[in-house]
Residue, then its C-alpha position, 0 to 999 in steps of 0.5 A: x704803177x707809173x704812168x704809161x703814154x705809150x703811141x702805138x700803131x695798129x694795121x687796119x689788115x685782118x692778118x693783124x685782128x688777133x693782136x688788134x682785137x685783145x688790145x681794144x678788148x683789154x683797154x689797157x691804159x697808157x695805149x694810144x691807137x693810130x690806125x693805118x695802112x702800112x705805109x702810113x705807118x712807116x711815115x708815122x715812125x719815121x716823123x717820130x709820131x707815135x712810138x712803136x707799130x707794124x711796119x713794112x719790113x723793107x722799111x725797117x730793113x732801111x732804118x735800123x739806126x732808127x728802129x729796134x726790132x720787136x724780135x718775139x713778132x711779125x707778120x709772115x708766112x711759111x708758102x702761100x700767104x693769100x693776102x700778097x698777091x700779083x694778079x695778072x694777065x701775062x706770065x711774070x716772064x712775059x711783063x717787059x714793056x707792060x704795065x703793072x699798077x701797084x697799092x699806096x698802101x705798099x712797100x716790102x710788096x712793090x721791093x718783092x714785085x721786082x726782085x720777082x721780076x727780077x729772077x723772071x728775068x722781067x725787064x724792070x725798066x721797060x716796065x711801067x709802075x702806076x700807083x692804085x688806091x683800089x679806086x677800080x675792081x680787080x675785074x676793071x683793072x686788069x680789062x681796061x687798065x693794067x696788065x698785072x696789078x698788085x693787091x696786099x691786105x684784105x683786098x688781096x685776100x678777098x679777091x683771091x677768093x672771088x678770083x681764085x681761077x680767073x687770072x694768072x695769080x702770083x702769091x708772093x709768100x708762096x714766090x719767096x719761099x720757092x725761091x729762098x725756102x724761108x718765110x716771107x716777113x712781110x711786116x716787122x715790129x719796131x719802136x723808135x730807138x731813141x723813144x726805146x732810150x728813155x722807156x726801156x721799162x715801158x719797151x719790156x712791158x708792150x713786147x709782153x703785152x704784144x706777145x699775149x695779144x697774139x695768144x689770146x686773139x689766137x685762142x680766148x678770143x678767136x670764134x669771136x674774130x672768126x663770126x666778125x670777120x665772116x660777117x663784115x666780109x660776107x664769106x664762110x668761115x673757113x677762109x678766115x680760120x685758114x688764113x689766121x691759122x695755117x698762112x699767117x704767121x706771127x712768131x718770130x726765129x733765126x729764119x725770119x732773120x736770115x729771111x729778112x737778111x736776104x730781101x735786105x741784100x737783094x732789094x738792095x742789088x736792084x737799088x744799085x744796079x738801077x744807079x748804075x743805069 
């Protein structure tokens, strides 16, 4: 067998444990982990350091020339997602002239916040955008520092629990397919086109071995993600099993193009319309 080097991405996000814990499980050699967030690893890619990832799906949607699609995976969700979420302390209507503040760890979500804004016919650039590091809790956010405040990843999922009743909540998996009746992708697959050029043996090979990583952190390895999770967040069960199984998605089909097709086209009409102003 040849000799793989294969530099991949891993998301530090619960939505990505089922894939995240069969690979370490499985110590296949050849892998190389990188861990990070999402807009870490959109960077990773985009400087050419590692060789395939997650990343957000408004990045890949602006690099095509760049990154082939992994077309059997993603992260998305068919309604409520849980894990993307605007917390506010206005109806989304009502933020013109507020102040919303936004992760460093998000892309496709901050592109989503104004196409939502957007549609509430929202004032986007009455509108002021402070990047969090979630530095504060959501509680001392939304007193003292921001009027709505976007969370994604397991921060979000957590204080969608904690808060589920305290704050106007905008799931934006739940906003995108009100709007559209297509899933949200939210992050893509990709690997490097010219990387993909010259290891197409080893592209068919982690496209195989991504795909089995779902169906084992799914099934064989499931319980085990379930007790750990639980665990380290201190929360029942339940809520991880939900989440794992009934709002995150990871199949990839004809819709979750079209989806993707329509951000593109969307996101892309406020980018220019911004220009023009």
């Amino acid at each position: 067998m040849q000799n793989r080097h294969i530099n991949l991405g891993i998301m530090n996000f619960t939505n990505c444990l089922p894939i995240n814990y069969s690979l370490c499980k499985w110590n296949l050699e050849g892998l190389i982990f990188n861990n990070g967030c999402p807009t870490e690893l959109n960077r990773l890619m985009i400087d050419g350091k590692i060789d395939i990832a997650p990343v957000s799906s408004v990045e890949y949607l602006h690099n095509q020339d760049k990154f082939t699609l992994l077309d059997n995976i993603c992260i998305s969700s068919f309604g409520k997602v849980d894990s993307v979420v605007l917390f506010s302390n206005y109806e989304m209507k009502k933020l013109s002239g507020k102040h919303i503040g936004i992760p460093y760890t998000s892309a496709s979500s901050i592109a989503l916040l104004k196409i939502f804004l957007a549609q509430n016919n929202a004032d986007i650039d009455s509108i002021k955008f402070s990047v969090h590091s979630y530095e504060n809790s959501l509680e001392e956010f939304l007193n003292k520092k921001y009027d709505a405040v976007l969370f994604i990843g397991d921060p979000a999922f957590l204080a969608n629990i904690k808060f589920h009743n305290k704050y106007l909540i905008y799931d934006f998996g739940e906003c995108w397919f009100n709007m559209t009746n297509l899933p949200m992708v939210f992050a893509t697959w990709v690997a490097r086109t010219d990387w993909v050029m010259s290891n197409n043996d080893d592209f068919i090979w982690i496209k195989s071995i991504l795909d089995k990583a779902v169906e084992s952190g799914l099934n064989v390895y499931f319980n085990e993600i379930i007790n750990l999770t639980s665990e380290n967040f201190k929360i029942d069960k339940i809520f991880i099993e939900d989440y794992l199984t009934n709002k995150i998605k990871y199949n990839f089909t004809e819709n979750h193009w079209k989806s993707l097709k329509l951000f593109k086209e969307m996101n892309d009409s406020l980018i220019k319309r911004a220009e023009i102003v």
